[in-house]
C-alpha positions, -999 to +999 in steps of 0.1 A: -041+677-295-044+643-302-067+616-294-090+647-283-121+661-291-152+677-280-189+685-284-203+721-285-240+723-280-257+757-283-295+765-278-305+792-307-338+797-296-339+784-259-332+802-227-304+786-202-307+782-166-294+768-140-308+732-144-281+731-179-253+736-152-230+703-159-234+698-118-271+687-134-256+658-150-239+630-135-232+593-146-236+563-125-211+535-118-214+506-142-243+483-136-265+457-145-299+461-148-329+438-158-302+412-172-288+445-193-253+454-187-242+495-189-201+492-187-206+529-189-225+537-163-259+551-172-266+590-173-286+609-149-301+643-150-321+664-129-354+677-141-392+693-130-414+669-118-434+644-141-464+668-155-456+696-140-442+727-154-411+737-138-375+741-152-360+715-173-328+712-188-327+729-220-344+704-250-309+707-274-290+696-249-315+664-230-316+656-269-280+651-271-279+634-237-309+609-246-293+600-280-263+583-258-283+552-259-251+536-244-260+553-214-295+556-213-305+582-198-320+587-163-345+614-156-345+626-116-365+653-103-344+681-088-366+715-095-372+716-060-338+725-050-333+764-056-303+756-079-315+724-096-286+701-095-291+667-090-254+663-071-266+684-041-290+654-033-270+621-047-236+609-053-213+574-053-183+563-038-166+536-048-160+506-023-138+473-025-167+446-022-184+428-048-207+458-058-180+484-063-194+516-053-222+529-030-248+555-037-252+582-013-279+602-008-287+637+010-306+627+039-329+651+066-346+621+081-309+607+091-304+643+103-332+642+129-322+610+143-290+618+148-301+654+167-328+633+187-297+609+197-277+637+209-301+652+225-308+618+246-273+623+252-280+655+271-260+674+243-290+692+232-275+730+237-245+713+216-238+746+194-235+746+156-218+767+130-192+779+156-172+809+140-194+805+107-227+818+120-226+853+097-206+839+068-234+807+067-260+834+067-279+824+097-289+838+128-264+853+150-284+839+178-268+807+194-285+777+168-283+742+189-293+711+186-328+719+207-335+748+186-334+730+156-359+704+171-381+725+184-382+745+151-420+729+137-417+753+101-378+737+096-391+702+104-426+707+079-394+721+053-372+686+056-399+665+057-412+678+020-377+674+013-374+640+025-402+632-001-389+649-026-356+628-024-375+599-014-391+601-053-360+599-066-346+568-038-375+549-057-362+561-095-328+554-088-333+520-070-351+508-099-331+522-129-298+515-111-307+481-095-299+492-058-307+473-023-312+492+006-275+481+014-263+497-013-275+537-005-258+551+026-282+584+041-262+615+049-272+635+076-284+669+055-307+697+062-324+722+044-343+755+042-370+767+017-363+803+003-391+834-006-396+807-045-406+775-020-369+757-034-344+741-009-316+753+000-286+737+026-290+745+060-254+735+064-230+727+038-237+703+021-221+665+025-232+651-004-221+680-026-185+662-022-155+658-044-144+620-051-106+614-056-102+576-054-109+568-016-103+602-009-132+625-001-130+661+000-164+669+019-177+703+025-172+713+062-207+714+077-198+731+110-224+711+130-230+708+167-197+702+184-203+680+214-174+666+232-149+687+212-162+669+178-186+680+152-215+653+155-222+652+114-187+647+108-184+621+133-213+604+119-202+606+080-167+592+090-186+565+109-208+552+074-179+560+050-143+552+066-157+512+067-158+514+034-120+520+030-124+557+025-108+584+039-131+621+043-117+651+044-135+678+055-128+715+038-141+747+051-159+758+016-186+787+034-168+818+016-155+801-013-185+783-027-212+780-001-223+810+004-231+813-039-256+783-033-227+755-040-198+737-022-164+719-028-181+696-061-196+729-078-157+745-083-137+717-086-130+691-118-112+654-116-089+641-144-103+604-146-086+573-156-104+559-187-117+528-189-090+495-201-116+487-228-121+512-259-154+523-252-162+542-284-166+504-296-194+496-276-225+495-289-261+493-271 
């Protein structure tokens, strides 16, 4: 049709895994950074960890990506997730202040606080993943709040996690030009499989679909104290301020259950830009 086009990129020689999945690339807000301004946004992709030797994204196609020197490319380390995608650990939402958006990322160390509150509360046998328990693929046991605490091999899990995510806090702040006040911490937690990668606990929040100020969140079926689920109560307390309005979809046999959630089978038609961006140059 017209006015449309498209680029087809296909690796002769290379292997493809799950790292080329598109949920591996994302593309920040438009910022400024170092005095350099990116009315695009800037590019991010999710890759093994400096030195190491673990999945990348195929070469043909981090090529291509790296020659949009309009977007400069950002390199984050997601191998250690099971599925590799950097959108199960960071997102943005727009807001209405003088930054324009917010970054958010997955957070287990916001997880833990919020269980430790709770359990202050005396809601510590709060029960989670009511009606979900099989489908989630968890224990059919009762899973509360005090059993998650008192789990030491899920708390040794989250906290490599937490560092793992922390890495790429430190990347983004820098190559985005964040303050603190502009990253809002998710309550997430996660699990390592038979390989060592990290897999949700719970669906996963972050792994969200952004339609304006609505958000279409995956349903994380967390401990329900005082008729409300704790996580959601939480996420609508960080993100409704902002002027946005979370929805919360139950996504455990559509998506979840595959490794993915709401993001991972759903696509937006964006506005374009005002400007015509094909004539900006770096």
């Amino acid at each position: 049709g017209p006015d449309f086009g498209y680029v087809h990129k296909e690796p002769l020689f290379e292997g493809t895994a799950s790292l080329d999945s598109f949920g591996n690339v994302e593309v920040s807000p438009p910022v400024s950074v170092a005095g350099k301004e990116y009315p695009l946004g800037r590019i991010l992709i999710g890759s093994s960890f400096p030195a190491s030797a673990g999945r990348r994204m195929t070469r043909l196609v981090r090529d291509f990506l790296y020659a949009q020197r309009v977007q400069a490319p950002v390199e984050l380390y997601s191998d250690w997730l099971a599925v590799g995608n950097l959108n199960e650990f960071v997102t943005f939402v727009p807001s209405s202040d003088k930054k324009r958006f917010r970054m958010l990322l997955a957070s287990p160390a916001a997880c833990y606080r919020l269980f430790r509150e709770k359990q202050k509360e005396g809601q510590g046998e709060a029960t989670m993943f009511k009606g979900e328990g099989t489908a989630l693929g968890t224990d059919t046991k009762r899973v509360t709040i005090n059993k998650v605490l008192a789990s030491d091999v899920l708390a040794q899990q989250n906290q490599y996690v937490q560092r793992c995510i922390d890495w790429n806090r430190d990347i983004l702040k820098k190559e985005l030009e964040l303050l603190e006040e502009d990253i809002i911490d998710l309550p997430a937690l996660f699990k390592l499989d038979k390989q060592g990668k990290a897999v949700p606990y719970f669906p996963n929040m972050v792994t969200m679909i952004v339609l304006g100020k609505d958000l279409g969140i995956p349903k994380p079926f967390g401990p329900v104290a005082g008729g409300e689920c704790c996580l959601e109560r939480r996420t609508r307390a960080l993100l409704e301020p902002l002027g946005l309005c979370c929805r919360f979809l139950e996504d455990v046999a559509s998506y979840h259950g595959s490794l993915g959630e709401v993001r991972c089978g759903t696509s937006v038609q964006r506005r374009p830009f005002a400007f015509k961006w094909w004539h900006f140059r770096p």
